[in-house]
C-alpha positions as CSV (number, residue, x, y, z in Angstrom):
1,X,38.8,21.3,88.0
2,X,36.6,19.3,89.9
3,X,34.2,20.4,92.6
4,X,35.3,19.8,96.1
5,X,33.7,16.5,97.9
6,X,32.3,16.4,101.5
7,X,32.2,12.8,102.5
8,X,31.1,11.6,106.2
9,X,34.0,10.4,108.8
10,X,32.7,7.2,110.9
11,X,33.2,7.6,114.5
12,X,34.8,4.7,114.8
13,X,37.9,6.0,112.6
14,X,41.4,6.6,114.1
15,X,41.6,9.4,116.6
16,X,44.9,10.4,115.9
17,X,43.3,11.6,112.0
18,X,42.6,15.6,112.7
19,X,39.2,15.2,111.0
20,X,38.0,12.2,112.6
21,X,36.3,12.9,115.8
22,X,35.5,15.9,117.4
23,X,35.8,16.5,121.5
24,X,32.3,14.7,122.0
25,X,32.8,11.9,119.8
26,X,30.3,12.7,117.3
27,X,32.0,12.0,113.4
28,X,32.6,15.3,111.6
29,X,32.8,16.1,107.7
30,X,35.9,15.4,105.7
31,X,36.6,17.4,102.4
32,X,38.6,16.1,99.8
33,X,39.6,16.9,96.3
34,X,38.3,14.1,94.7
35,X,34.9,12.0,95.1
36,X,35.2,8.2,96.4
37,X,34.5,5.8,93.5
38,X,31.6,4.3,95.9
39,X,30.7,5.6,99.4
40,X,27.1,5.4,100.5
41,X,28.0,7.6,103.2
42,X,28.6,10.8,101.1
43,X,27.2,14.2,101.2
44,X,27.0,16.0,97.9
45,X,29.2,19.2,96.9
46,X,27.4,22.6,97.8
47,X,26.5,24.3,94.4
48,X,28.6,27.5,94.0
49,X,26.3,29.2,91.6
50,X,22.6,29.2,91.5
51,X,20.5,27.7,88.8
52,X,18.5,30.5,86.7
53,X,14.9,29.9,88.2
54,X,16.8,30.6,91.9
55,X,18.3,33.8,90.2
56,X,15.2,34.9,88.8
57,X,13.5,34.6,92.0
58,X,16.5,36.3,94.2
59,X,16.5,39.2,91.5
60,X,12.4,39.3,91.9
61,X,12.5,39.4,95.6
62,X,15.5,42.3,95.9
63,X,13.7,44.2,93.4
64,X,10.5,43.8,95.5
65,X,12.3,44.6,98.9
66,X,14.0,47.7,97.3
67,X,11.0,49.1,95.9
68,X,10.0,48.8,99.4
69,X,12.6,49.7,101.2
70,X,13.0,53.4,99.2
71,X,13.8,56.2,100.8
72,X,10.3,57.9,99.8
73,X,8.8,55.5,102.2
74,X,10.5,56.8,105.6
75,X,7.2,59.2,106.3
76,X,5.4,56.1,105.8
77,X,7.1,53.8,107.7
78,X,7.9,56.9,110.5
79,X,4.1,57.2,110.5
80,X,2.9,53.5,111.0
81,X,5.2,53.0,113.9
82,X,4.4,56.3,115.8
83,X,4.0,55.4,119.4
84,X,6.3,52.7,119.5
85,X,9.6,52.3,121.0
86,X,11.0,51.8,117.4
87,X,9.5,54.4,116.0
88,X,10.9,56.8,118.1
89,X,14.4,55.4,118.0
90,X,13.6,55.9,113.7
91,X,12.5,59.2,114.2
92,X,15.8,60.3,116.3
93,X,18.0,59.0,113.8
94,X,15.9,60.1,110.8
95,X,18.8,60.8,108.7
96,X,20.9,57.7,109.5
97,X,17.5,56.0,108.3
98,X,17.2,57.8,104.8
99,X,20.8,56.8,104.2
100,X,20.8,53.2,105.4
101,X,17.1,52.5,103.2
102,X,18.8,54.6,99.9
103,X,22.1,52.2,100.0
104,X,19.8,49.3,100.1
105,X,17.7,50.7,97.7
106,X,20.6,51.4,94.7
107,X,22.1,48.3,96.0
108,X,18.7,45.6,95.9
109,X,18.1,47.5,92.5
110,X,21.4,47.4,90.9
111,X,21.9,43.7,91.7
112,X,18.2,42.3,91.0
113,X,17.9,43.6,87.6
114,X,21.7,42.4,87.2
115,X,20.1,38.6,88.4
116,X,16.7,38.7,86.1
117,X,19.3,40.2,83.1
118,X,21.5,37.2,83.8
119,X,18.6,35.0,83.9
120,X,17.3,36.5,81.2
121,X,20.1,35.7,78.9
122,X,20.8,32.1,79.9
123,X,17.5,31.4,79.2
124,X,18.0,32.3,75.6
């Protein structure tokens, strides 16, 4: 199956085509299921899945942002914004706070180590 292609619609095209022009006139993006043999004017697919050195990195980064982002760290974070109007919304709602940083925590855990793993493994 090929990938989708997004090709560019002139303005000058017929306005009676539902992709051709849009209220101001501008051209607009046309999708097709195959590519044009030869269009200058094209705009290339949109990549559905990443390439391993973006996965590695996307892992690296919710693994860093979860180790920051646990639950451990509320007394820390409740402590550097003391005296601030977010700080005392935090420490109102310290519970919804625990819970909202532990489901991101499990969560940016369990799916970065899932990315490097991946990443991992196609690099092999």
């Amino acid at each position: 199956m090929k990938a989708p292609h997004i090709s560019k619609v002139s303005p000058a095209a017929e306005p009676s085509s539902p992709t051709a022009r849009n209220p101001q006139g501008e051209s607009s993006l046309q999708v097709s299921g195959e590519a044009p043999a030869a269009q200058h004017d094209t705009l290339p697919a949109l990549p559905l899945r990443h390439n391993h050195k973006q996965r590695g990195v996307l892992g690296y980064a919710l693994l860093l942002s979860g180790f920051i982002a646990c639950p451990c760290h509320a007394p820390l974070l409740l402590a550097v914004l003391a005296g601030t109007t977010i700080g005392s919304q935090l420490l109102e709602h310290t519970v919804t706070l625990v819970i909202a940083m532990g489901s991101y925590f499990f969560f940016s855990l369990f799916l970065g180590l899932r990315l490097v793993k991946r990443r991992e493994q196609a690099a092999r």
